[in-house]
C-alpha positions in Angstrom: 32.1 -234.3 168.3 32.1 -232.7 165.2 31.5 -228.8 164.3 29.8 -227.1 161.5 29.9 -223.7 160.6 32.3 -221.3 159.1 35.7 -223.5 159.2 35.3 -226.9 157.7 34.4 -229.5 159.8 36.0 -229.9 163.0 36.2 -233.0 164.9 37.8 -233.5 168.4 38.1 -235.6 170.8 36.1 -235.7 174.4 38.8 -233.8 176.4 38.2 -230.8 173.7 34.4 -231.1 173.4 33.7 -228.9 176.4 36.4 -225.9 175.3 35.0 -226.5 171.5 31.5 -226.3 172.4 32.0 -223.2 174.7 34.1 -221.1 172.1 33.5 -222.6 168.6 34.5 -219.9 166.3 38.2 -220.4 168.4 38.3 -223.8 166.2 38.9 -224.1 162.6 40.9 -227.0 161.0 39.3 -229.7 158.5 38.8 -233.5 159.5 42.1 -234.6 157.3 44.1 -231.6 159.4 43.1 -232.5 162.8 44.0 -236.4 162.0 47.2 -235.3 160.2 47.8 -234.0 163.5 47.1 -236.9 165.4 44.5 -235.0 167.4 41.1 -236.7 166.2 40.2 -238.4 168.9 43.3 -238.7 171.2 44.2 -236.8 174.9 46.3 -234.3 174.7 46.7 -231.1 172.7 42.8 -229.4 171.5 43.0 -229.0 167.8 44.8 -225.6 166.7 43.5 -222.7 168.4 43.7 -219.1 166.8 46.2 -217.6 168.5 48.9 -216.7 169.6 50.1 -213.6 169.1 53.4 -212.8 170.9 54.1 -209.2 171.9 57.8 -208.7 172.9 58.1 -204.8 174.0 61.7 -203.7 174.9 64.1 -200.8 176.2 65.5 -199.3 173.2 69.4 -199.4 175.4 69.4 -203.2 174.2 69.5 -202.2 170.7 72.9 -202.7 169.8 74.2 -205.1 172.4 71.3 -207.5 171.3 70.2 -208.5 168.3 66.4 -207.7 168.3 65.4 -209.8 164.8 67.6 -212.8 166.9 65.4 -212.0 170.3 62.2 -212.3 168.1 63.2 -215.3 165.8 64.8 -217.6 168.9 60.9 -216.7 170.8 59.0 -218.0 167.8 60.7 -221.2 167.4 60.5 -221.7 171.1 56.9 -221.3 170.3 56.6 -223.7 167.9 58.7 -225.6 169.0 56.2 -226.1 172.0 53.6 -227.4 170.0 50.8 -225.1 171.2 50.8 -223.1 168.1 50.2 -223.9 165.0 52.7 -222.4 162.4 49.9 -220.2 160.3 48.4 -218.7 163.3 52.1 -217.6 165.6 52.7 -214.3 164.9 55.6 -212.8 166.5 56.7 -209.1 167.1 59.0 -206.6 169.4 58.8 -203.1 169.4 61.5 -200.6 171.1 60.3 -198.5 173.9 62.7 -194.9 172.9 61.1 -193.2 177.0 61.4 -195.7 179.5 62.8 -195.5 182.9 63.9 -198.1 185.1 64.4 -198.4 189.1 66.4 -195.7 190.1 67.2 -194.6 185.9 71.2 -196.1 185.6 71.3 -196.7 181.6 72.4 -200.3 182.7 68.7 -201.1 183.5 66.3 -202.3 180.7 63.4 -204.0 180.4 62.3 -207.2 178.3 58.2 -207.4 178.6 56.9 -210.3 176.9 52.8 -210.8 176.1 51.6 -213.7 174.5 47.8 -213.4 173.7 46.0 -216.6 173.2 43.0 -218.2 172.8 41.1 -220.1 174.7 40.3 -223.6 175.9 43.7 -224.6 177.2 44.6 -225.8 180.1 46.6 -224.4 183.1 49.3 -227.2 182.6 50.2 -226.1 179.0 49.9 -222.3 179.7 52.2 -222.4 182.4 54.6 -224.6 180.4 54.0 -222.5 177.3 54.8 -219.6 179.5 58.3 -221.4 181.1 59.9 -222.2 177.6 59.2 -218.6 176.4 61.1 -217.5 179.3 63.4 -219.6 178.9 64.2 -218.4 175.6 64.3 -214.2 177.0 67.4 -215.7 179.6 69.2 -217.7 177.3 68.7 -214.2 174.8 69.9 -211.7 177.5 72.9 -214.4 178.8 75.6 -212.8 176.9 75.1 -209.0 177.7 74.1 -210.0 181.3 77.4 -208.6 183.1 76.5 -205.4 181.3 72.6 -205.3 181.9 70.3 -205.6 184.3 67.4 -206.8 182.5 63.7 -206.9 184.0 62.1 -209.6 182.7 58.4 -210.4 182.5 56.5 -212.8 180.5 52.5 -213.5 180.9 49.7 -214.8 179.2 46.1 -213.3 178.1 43.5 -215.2 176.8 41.5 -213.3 174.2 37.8 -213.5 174.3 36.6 -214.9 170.6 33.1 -212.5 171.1 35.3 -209.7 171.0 37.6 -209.7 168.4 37.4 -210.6 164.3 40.3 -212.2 162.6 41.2 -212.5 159.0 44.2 -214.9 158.6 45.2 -214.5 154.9 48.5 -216.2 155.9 47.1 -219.4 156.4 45.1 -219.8 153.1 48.4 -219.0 151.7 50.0 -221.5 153.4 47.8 -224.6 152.7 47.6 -223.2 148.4 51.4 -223.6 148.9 51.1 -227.4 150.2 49.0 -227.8 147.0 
């Protein structure tokens, strides 16, 4: 199958024809990206989908004994490391919640609340295992201050509706001029 319109060319194979054909504007890589990729017309992985955008919201009582720029850096590789996003679409933030309270309000509570807003077409196999690793990477984070801490931790996943939302990713035209 291959796509025209406002990305260059997009081909995919027949597992992705169905998500590509129902959200199109979710797709945007050229013919020489998507074989560089080895995802032309093999199972597996859909070409890169725009997205994800990983929201980590914390307790501001872990600033200090964690190391928030660590928290955010280790959840971004995990990310990529994953495969399901490409590196010029990942964007990953925290932000500190100052008013928060937790259970029954002992300082020792906090809370680790992580969002990662995708796009769609994937399927429930890789979200859940998407979901797992970035998990994964919250525990192994909180480990060390765990005797001190008891840390809520929540991760989920939200697919974004491509109808409803615009995207300008200057990053990534930045990133293939710097290939070049």
């Amino acid at each position: 199958m291959e796509l025209q319109g406002h990305w260059p060319s997009v081909r995919v194979g027949p597992i992705w024809s169905d998500a590509v054909a129902e959200h199109p504007m979710c797709f945007r890589e050229s013919d020489a990206h998507v074989k560089q990729l080895g995802r032309s017309d093999q199972p597996g992985p859909a070409p890169t989908l725009f997205m994800p955008h990983i929201i980590i919201e914390y307790s501001n009582n872990l600033e200090g004994p964690l190391t928030i720029q660590g928290m955010v850096d280790r959840v971004h590789q995990t990310a990529l490391d994953h495969g399901l996003p490409a590196l010029d679409a990942l964007r990953t933030r925290a932000a500190g919640r100052e008013h928060f309270r937790i259970a029954d309000g002992d300082p020792t509570n906090a809370l680790i609340a992580l969002t990662a807003r995708i796009g769609p077409g994937r399927d429930s196999a890789t979200k859940s295992s998407f979901l797992e690793a970035l998990m994964a990477a919250l525990e192994e984070t909180i480990e060390p201050i765990s005797s001190e801490f008891a840390v809520a931790l929540s991760a989920e996943i939200q697919e974004i509706d491509p109808q409803l939302r615009i995207n300008h990713n200057h990053v990534r035209t930045r990133l293939q001029q710097d290939k070049t």
